[in-house]
PyMOL CGO cylinders between C-alpha atoms (Angstrom):
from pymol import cmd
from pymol.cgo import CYLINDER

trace = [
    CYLINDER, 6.52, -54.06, -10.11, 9.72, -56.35, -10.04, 0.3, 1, 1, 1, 1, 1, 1,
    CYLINDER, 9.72, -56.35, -10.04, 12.01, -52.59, -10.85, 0.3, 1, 1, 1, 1, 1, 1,
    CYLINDER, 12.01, -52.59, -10.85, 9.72, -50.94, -7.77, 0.3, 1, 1, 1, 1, 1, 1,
    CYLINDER, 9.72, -50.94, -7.77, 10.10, -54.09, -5.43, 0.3, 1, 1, 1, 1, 1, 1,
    CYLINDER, 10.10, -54.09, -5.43, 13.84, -53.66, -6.44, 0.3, 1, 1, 1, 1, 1, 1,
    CYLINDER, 13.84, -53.66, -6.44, 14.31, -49.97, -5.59, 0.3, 1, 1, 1, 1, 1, 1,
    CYLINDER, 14.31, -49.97, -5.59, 12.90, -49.95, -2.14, 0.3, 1, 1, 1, 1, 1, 1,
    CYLINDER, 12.90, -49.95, -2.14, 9.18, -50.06, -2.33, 0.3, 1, 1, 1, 1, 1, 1,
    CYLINDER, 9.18, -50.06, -2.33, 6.99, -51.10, 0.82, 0.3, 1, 1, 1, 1, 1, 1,
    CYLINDER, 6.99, -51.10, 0.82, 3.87, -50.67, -0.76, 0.3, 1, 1, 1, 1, 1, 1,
    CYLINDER, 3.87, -50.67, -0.76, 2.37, -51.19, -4.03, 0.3, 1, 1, 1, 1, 1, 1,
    CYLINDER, 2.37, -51.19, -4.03, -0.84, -49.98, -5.18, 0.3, 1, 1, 1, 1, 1, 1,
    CYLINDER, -0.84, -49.98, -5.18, -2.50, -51.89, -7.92, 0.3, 1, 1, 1, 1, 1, 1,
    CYLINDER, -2.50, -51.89, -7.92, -5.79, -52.64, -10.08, 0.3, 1, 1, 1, 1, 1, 1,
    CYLINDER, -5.79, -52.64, -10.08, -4.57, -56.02, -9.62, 0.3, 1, 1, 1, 1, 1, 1,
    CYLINDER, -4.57, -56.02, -9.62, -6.82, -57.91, -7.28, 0.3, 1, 1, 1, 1, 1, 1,
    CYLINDER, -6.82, -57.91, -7.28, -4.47, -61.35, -7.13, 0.3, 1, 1, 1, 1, 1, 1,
    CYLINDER, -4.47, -61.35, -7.13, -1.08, -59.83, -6.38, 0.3, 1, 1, 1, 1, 1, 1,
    CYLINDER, -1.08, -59.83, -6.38, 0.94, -62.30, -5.46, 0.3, 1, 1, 1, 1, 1, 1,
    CYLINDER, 0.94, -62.30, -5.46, 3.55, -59.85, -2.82, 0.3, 1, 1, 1, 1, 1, 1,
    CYLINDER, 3.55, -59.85, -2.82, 7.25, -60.58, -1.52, 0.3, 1, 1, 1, 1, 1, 1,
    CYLINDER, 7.25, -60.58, -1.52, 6.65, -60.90, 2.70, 0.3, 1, 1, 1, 1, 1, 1,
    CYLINDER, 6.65, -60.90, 2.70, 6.94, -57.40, 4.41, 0.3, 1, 1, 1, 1, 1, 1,
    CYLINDER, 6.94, -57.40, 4.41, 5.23, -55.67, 1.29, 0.3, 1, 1, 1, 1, 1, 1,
    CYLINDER, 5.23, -55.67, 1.29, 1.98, -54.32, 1.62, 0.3, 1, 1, 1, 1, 1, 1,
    CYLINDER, 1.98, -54.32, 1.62, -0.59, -54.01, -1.44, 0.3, 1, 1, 1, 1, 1, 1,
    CYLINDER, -0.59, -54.01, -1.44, -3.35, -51.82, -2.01, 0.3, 1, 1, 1, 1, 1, 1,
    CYLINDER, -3.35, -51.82, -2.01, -6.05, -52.72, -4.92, 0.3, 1, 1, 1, 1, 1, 1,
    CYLINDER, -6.05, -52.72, -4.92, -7.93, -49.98, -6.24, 0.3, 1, 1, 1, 1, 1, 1,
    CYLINDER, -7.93, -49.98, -6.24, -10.12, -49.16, -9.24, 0.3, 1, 1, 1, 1, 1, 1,
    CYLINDER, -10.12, -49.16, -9.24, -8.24, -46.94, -10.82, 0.3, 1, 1, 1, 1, 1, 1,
    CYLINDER, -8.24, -46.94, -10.82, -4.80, -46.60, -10.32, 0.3, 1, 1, 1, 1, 1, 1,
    CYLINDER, -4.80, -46.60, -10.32, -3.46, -43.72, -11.88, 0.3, 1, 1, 1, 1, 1, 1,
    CYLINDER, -3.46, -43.72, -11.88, -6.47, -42.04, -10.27, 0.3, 1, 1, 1, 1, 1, 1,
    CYLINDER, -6.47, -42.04, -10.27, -4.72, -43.13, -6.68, 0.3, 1, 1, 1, 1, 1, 1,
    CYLINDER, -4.72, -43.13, -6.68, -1.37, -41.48, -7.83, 0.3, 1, 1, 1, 1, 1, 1,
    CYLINDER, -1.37, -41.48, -7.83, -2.81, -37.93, -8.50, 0.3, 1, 1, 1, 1, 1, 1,
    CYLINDER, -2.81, -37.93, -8.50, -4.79, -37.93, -5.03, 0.3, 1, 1, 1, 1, 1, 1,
    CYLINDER, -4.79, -37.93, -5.03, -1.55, -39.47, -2.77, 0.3, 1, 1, 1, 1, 1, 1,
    CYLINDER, -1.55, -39.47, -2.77, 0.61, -36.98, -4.81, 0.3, 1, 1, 1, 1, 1, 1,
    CYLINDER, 0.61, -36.98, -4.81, -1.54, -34.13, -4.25, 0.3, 1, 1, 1, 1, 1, 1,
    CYLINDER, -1.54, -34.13, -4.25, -2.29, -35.13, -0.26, 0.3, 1, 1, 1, 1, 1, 1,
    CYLINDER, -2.29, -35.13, -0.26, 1.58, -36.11, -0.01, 0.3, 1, 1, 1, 1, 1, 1,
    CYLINDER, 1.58, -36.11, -0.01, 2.80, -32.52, -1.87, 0.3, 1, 1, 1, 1, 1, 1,
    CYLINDER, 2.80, -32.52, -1.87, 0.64, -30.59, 0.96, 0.3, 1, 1, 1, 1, 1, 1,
    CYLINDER, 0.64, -30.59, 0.96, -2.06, -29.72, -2.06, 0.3, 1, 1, 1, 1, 1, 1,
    CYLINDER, -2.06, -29.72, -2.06, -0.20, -26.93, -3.21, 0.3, 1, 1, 1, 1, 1, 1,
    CYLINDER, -0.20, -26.93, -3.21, -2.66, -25.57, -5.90, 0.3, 1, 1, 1, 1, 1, 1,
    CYLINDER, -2.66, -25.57, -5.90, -5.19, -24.84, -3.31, 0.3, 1, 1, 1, 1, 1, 1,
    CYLINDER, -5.19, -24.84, -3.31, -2.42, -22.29, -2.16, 0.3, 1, 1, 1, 1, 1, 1,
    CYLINDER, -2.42, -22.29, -2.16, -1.43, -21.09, -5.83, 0.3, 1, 1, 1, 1, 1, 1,
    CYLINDER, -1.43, -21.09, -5.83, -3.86, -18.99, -7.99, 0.3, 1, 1, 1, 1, 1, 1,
    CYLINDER, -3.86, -18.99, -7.99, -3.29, -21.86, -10.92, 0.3, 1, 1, 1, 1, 1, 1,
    CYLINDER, -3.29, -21.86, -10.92, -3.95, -20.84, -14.53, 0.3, 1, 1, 1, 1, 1, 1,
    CYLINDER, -3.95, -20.84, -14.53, -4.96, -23.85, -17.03, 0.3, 1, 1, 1, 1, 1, 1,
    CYLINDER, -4.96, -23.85, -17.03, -4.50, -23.61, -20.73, 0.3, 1, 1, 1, 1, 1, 1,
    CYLINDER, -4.50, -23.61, -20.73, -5.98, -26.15, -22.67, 0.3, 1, 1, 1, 1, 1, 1,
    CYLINDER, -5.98, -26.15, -22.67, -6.32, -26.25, -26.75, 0.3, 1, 1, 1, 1, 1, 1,
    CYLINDER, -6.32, -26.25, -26.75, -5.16, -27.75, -29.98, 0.3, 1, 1, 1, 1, 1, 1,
    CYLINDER, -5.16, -27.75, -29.98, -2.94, -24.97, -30.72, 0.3, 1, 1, 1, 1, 1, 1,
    CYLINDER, -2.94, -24.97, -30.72, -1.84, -21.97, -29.01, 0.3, 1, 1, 1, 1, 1, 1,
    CYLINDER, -1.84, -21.97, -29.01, -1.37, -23.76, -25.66, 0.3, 1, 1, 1, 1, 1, 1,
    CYLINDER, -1.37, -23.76, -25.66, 2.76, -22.94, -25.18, 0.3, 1, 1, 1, 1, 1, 1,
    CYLINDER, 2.76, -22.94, -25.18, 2.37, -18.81, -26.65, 0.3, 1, 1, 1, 1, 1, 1,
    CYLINDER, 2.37, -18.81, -26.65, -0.72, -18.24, -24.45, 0.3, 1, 1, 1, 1, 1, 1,
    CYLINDER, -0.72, -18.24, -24.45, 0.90, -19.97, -21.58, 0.3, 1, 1, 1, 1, 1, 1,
    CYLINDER, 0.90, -19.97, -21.58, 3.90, -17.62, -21.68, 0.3, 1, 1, 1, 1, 1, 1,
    CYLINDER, 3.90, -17.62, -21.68, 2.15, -14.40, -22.71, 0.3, 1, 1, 1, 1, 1, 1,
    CYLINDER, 2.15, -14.40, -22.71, 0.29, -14.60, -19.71, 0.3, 1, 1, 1, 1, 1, 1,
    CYLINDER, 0.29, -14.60, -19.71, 2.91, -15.62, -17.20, 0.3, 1, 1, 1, 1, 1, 1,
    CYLINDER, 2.91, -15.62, -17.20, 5.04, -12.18, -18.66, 0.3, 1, 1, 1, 1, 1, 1,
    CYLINDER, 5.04, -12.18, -18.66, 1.93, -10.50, -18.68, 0.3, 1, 1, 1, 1, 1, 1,
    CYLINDER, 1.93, -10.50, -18.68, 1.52, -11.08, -14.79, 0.3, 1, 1, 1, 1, 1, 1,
    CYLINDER, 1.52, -11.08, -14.79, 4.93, -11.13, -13.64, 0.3, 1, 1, 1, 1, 1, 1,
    CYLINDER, 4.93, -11.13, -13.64, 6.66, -8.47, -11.60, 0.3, 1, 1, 1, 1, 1, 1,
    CYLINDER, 6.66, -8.47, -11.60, 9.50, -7.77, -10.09, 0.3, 1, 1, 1, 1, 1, 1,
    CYLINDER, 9.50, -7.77, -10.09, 9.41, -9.81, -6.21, 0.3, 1, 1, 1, 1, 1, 1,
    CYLINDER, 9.41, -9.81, -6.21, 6.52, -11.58, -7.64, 0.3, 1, 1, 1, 1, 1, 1,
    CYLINDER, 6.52, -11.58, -7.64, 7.58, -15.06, -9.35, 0.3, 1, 1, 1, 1, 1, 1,
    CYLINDER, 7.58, -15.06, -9.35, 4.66, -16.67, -11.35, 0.3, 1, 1, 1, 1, 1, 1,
    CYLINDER, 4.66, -16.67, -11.35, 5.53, -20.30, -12.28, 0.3, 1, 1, 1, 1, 1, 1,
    CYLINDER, 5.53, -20.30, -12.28, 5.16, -21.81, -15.85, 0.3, 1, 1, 1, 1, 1, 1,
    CYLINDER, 5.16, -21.81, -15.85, 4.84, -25.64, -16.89, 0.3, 1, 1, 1, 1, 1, 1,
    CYLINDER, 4.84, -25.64, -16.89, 4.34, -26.14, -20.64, 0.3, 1, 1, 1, 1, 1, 1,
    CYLINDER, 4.34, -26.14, -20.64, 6.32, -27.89, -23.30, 0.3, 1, 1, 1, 1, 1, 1,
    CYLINDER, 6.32, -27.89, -23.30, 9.63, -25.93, -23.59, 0.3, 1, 1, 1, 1, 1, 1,
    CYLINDER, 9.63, -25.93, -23.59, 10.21, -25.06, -20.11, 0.3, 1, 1, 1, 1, 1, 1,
    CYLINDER, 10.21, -25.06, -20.11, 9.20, -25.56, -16.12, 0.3, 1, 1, 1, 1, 1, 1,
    CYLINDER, 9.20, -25.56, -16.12, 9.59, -22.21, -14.73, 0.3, 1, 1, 1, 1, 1, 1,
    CYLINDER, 9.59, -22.21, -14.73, 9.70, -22.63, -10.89, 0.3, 1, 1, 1, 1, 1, 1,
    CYLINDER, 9.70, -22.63, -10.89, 9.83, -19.37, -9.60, 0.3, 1, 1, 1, 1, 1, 1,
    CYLINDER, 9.83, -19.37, -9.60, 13.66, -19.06, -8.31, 0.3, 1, 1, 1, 1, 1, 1,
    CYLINDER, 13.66, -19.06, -8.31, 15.02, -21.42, -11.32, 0.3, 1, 1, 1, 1, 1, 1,
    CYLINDER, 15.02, -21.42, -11.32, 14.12, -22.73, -14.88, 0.3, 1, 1, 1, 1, 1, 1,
    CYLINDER, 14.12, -22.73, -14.88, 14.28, -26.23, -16.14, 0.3, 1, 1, 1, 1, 1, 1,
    CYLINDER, 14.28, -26.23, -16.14, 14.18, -28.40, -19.27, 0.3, 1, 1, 1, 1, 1, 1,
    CYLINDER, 14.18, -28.40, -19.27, 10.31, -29.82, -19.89, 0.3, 1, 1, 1, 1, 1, 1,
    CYLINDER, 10.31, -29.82, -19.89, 9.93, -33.21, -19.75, 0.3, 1, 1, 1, 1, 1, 1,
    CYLINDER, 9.93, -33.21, -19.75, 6.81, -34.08, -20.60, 0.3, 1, 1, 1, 1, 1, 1,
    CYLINDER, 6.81, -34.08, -20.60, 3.72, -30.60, -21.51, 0.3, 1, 1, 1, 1, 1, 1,
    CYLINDER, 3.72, -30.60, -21.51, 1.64, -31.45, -18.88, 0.3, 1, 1, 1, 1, 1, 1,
    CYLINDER, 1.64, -31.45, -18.88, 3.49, -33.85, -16.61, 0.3, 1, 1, 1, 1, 1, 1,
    CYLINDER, 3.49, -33.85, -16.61, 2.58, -36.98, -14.57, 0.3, 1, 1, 1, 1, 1, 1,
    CYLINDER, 2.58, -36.98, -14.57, 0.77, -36.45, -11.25, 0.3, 1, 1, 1, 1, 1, 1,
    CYLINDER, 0.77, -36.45, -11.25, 3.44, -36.98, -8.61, 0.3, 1, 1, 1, 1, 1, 1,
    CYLINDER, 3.44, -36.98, -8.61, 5.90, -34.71, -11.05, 0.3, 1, 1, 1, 1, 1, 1,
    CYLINDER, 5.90, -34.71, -11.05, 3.07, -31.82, -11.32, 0.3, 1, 1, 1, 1, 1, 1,
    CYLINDER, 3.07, -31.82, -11.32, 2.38, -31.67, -7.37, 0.3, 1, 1, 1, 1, 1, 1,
    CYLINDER, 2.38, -31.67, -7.37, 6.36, -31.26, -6.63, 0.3, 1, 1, 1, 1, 1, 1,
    CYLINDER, 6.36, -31.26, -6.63, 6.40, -28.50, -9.49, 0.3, 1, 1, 1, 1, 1, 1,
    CYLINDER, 6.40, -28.50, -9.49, 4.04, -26.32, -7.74, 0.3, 1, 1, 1, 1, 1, 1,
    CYLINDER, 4.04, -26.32, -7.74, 5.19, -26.86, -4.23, 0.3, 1, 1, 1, 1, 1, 1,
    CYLINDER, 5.19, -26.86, -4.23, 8.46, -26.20, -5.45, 0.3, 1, 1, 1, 1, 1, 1,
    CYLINDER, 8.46, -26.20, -5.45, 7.25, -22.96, -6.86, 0.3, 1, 1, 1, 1, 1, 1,
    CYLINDER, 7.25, -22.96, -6.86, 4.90, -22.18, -3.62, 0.3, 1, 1, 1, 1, 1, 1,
    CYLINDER, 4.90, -22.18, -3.62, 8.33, -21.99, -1.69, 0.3, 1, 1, 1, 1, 1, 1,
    CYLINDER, 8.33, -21.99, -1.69, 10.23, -19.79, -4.46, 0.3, 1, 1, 1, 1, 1, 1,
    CYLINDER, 10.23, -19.79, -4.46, 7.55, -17.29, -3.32, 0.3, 1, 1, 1, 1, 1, 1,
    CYLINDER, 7.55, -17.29, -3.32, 4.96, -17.86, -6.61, 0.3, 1, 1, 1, 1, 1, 1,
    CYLINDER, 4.96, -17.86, -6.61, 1.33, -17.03, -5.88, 0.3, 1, 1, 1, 1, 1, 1,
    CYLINDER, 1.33, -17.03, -5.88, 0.09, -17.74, -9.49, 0.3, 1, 1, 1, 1, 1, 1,
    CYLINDER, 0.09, -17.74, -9.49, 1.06, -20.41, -12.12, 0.3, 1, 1, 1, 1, 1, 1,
    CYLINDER, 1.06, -20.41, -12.12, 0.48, -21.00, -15.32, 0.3, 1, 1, 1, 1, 1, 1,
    CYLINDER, 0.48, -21.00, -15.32, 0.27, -23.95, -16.94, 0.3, 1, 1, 1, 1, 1, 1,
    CYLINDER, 0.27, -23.95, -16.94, -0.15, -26.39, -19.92, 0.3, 1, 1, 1, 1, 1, 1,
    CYLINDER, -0.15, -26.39, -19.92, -2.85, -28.82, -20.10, 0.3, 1, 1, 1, 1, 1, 1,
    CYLINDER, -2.85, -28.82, -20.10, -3.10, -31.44, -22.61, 0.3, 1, 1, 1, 1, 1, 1,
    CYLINDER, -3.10, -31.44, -22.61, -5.57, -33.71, -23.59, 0.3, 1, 1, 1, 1, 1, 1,
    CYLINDER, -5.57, -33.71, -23.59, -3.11, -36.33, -23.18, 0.3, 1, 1, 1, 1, 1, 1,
    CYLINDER, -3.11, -36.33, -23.18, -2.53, -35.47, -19.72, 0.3, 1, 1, 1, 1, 1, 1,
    CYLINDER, -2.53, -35.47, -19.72, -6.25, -35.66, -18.82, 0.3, 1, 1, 1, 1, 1, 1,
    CYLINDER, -6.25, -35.66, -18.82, -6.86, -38.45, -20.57, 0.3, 1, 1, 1, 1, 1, 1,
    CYLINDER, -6.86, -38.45, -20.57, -4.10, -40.34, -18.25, 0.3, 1, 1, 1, 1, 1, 1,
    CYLINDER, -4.10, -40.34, -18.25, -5.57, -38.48, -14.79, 0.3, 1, 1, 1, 1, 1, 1,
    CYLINDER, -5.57, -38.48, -14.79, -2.36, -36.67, -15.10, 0.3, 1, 1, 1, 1, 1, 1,
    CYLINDER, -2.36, -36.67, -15.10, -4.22, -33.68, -13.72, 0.3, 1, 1, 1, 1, 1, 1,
    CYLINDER, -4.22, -33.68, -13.72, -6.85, -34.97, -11.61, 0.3, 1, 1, 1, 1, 1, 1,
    CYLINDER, -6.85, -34.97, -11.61, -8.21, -33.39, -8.63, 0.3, 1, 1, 1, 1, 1, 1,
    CYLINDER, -8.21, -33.39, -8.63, -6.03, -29.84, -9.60, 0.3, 1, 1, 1, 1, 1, 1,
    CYLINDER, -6.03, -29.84, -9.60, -7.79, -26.86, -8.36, 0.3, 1, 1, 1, 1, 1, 1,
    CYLINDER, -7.79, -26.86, -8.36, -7.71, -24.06, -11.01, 0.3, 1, 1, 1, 1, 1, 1,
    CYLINDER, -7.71, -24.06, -11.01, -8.83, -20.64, -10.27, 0.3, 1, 1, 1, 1, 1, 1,
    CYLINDER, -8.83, -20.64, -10.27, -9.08, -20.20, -14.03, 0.3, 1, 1, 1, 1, 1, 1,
    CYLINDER, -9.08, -20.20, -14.03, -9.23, -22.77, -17.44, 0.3, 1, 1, 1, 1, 1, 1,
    CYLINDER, -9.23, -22.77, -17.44, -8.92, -21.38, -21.08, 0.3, 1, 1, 1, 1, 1, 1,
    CYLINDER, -8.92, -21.38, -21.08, -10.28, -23.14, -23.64, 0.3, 1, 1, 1, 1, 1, 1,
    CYLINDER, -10.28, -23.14, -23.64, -8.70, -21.99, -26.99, 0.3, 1, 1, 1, 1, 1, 1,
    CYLINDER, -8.70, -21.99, -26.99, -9.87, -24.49, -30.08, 0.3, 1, 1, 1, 1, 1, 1,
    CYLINDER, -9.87, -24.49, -30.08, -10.25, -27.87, -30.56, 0.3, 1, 1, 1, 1, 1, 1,
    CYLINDER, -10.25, -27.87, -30.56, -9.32, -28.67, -34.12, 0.3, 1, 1, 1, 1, 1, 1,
    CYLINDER, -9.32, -28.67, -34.12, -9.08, -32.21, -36.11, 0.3, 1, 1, 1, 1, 1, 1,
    CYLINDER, -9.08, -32.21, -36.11, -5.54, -32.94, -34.51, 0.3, 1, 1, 1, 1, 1, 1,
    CYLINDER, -5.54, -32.94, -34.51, -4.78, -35.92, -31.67, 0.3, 1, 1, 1, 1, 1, 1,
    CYLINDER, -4.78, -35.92, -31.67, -7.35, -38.18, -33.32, 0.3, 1, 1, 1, 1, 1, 1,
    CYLINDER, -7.35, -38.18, -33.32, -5.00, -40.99, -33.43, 0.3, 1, 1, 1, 1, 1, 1,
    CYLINDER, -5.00, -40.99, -33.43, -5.49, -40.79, -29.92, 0.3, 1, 1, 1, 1, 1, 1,
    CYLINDER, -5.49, -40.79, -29.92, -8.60, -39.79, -28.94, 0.3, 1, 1, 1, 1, 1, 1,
    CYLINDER, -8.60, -39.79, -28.94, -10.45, -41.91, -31.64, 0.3, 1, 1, 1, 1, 1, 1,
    CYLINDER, -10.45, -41.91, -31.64, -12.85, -38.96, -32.69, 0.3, 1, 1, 1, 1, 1, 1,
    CYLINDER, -12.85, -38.96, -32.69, -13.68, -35.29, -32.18, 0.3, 1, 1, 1, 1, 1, 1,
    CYLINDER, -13.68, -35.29, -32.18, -16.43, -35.93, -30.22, 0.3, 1, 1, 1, 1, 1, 1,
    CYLINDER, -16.43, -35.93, -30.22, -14.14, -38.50, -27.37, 0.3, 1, 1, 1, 1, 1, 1,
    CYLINDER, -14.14, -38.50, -27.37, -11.69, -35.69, -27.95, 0.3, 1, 1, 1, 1, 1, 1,
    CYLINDER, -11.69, -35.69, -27.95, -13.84, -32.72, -26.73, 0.3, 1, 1, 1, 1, 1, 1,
    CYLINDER, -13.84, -32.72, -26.73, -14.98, -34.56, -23.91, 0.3, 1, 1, 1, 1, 1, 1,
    CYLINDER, -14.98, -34.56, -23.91, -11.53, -34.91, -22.30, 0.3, 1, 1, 1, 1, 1, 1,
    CYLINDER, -11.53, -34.91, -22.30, -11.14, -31.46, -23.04, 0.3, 1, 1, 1, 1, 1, 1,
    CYLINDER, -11.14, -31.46, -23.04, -14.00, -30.75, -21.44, 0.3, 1, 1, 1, 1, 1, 1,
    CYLINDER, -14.00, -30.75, -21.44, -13.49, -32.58, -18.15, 0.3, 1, 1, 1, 1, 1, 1,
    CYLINDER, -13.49, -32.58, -18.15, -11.61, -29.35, -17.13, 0.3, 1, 1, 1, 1, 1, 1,
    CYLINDER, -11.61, -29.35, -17.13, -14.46, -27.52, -17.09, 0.3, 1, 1, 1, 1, 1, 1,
    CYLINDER, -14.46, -27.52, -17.09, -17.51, -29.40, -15.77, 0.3, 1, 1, 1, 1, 1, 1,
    CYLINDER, -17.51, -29.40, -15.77, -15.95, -31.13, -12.29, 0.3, 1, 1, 1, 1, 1, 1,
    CYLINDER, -15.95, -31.13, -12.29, -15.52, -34.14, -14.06, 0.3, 1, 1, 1, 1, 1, 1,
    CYLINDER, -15.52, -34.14, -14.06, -11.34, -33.50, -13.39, 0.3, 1, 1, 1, 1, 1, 1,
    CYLINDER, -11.34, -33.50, -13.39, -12.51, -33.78, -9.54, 0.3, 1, 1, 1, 1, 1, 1,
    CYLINDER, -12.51, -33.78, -9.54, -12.16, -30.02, -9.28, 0.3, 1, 1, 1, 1, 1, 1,
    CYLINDER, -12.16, -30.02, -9.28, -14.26, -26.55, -11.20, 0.3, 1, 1, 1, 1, 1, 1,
    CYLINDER, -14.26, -26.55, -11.20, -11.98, -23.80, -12.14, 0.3, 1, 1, 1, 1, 1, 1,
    CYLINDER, -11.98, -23.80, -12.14, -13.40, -20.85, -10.72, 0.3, 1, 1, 1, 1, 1, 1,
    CYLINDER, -13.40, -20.85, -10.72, -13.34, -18.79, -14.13, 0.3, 1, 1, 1, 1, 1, 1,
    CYLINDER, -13.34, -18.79, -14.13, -13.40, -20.14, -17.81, 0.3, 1, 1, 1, 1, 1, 1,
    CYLINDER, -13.40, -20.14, -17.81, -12.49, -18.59, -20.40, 0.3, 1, 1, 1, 1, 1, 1,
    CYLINDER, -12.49, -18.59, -20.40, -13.40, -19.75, -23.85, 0.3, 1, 1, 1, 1, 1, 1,
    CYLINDER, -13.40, -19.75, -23.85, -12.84, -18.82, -27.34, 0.3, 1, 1, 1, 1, 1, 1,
    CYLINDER, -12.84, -18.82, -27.34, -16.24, -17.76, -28.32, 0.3, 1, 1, 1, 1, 1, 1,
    CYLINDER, -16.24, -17.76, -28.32, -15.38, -18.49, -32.22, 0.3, 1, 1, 1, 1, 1, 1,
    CYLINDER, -15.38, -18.49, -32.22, -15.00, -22.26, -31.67, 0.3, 1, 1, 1, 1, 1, 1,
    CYLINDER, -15.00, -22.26, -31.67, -18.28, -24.45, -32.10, 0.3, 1, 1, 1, 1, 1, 1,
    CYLINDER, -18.28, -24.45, -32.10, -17.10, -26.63, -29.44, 0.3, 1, 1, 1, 1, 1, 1,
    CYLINDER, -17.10, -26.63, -29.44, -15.84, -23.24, -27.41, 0.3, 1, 1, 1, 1, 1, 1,
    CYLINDER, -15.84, -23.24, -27.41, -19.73, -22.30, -27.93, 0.3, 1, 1, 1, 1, 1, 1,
    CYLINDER, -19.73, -22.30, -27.93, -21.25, -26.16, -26.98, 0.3, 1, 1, 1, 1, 1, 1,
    CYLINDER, -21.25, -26.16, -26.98, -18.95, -25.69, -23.85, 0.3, 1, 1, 1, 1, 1, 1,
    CYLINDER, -18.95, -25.69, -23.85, -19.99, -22.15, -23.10, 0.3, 1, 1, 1, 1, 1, 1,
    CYLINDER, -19.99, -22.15, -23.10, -23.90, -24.05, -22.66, 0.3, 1, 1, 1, 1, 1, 1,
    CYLINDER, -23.90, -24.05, -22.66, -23.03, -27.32, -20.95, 0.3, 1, 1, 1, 1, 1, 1,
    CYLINDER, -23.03, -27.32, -20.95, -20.61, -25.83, -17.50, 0.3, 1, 1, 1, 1, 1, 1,
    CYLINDER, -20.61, -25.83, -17.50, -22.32, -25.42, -14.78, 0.3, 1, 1, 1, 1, 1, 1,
    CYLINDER, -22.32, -25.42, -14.78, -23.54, -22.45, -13.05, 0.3, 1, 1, 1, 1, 1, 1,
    CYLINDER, -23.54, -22.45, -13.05, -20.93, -22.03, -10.36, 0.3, 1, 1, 1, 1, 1, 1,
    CYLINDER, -20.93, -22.03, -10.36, -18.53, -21.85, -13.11, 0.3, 1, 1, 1, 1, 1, 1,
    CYLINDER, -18.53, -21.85, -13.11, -17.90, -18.04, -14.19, 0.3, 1, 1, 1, 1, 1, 1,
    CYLINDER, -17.90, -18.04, -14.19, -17.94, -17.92, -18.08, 0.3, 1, 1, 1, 1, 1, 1,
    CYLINDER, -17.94, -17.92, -18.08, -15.82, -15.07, -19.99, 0.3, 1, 1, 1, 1, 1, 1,
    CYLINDER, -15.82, -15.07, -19.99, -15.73, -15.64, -23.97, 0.3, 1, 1, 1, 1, 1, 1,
    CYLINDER, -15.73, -15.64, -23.97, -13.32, -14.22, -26.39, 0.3, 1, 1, 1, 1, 1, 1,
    CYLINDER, -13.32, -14.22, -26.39, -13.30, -13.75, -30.27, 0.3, 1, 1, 1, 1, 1, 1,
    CYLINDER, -13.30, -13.75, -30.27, -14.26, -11.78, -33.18, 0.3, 1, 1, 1, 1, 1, 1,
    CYLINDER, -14.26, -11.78, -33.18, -17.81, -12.47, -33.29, 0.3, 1, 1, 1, 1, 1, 1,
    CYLINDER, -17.81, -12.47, -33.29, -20.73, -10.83, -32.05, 0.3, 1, 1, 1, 1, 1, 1,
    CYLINDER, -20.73, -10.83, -32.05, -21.96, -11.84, -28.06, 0.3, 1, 1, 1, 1, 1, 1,
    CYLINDER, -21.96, -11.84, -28.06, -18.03, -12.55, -26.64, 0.3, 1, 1, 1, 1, 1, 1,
    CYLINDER, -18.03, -12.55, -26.64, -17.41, -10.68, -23.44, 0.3, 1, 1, 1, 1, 1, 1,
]
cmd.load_cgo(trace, "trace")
């Protein structure tokens, strides 16, 4: 807080309900604060997804070649489509290094208005399990979330497969603050299957695989 205080801040919002403030400096207590970043960044940013046709790929593996498959797959000529994943931000009119796969809230929101006025309509993007976990993405409206595997990977993290799937699924099932309006799910997964049965029905389901029943 001292480094915020010291950079200019007027207001700090905090989980903190004894905060002990500087005069002039205003403090807001909340319940959960990173939750408060990703809905002032979104409100502050304009809410640019809701004007962007925003792809989510979430998975163990696969996340970075499906990302970029898709965003060449889409592109044209006068029609940018952004990218944010773990090699590169794409931002319609200019690449830069990635920071972070799936970055923080108030980073993400100034990504894709910054690719809403290069003239994108669609982006494509990274989502981690990580970055849900931390609210990174909450509240982002997706007009489409892939779901490509969940494998024994990030359990370090996530404690367990079953803590793990459920961040993964949070995506899917509004718990995010937001339903894509498409997912598409590996139909070959068990937990791409136990996710096919528990979205809800406003959610369009498309599966994908080599077994029998994907469509």
């Amino acid at each position: 807080m001292k480094e915020a205080l010291d950079r200019g801040a007027k207001v700090i919002i905090s989980e903190d309900e004894q905060l002990d403030l500087p005069l002039g400096i205003t403090g807001l207590q909340v319940d959960d604060s990173r939750l408060a970043l990703a809905r002032f960044a979104k409100r502050y940013h304009g809410s640019p997804d809701r004007s962007l046709r925003v792809v989510g790929i979430t998975g163990t593996n696969g996340k970075t070649t499906v990302s970029s498959l898709i965003r060449h797959l889409i592109e044209r000529p006068g029609r940018p489509v952004g990218l944010i994943g773990t090699v590169r931000y794409h931002l319609g009119d200019r690449e830069v290094p990635s920071f972070k796969t799936t970055p923080e809230s108030s980073d993400l929101f100034a990504l894709l208005r910054s690719m809403l006025a290069a003239g994108c309509s669609e982006t494509v993007m990274e989502v981690s399990s990580h970055g849900i976990h931390q609210t990174r993405v909450a509240g982002l409206e997706l007009e489409v979330g892939a779901f490509l595997n969940l494998t024994r990977d990030h359990l370090d993290y996530h404690g367990n497969m079953e803590s793990y799937f459920r961040e993964k699924r949070k995506v899917f099932n509004g718990d995010n603050g937001s339903l894509p309006k498409v997912a598409v799910i590996n139909g070959d997964c068990p937990y791409g299957r136990r996710l096919t049965e528990e979205l809800p029905p406003q959610v369009q389901v498309l599966t994908f695989g080599l077994g029998e029943g994907n469509h």
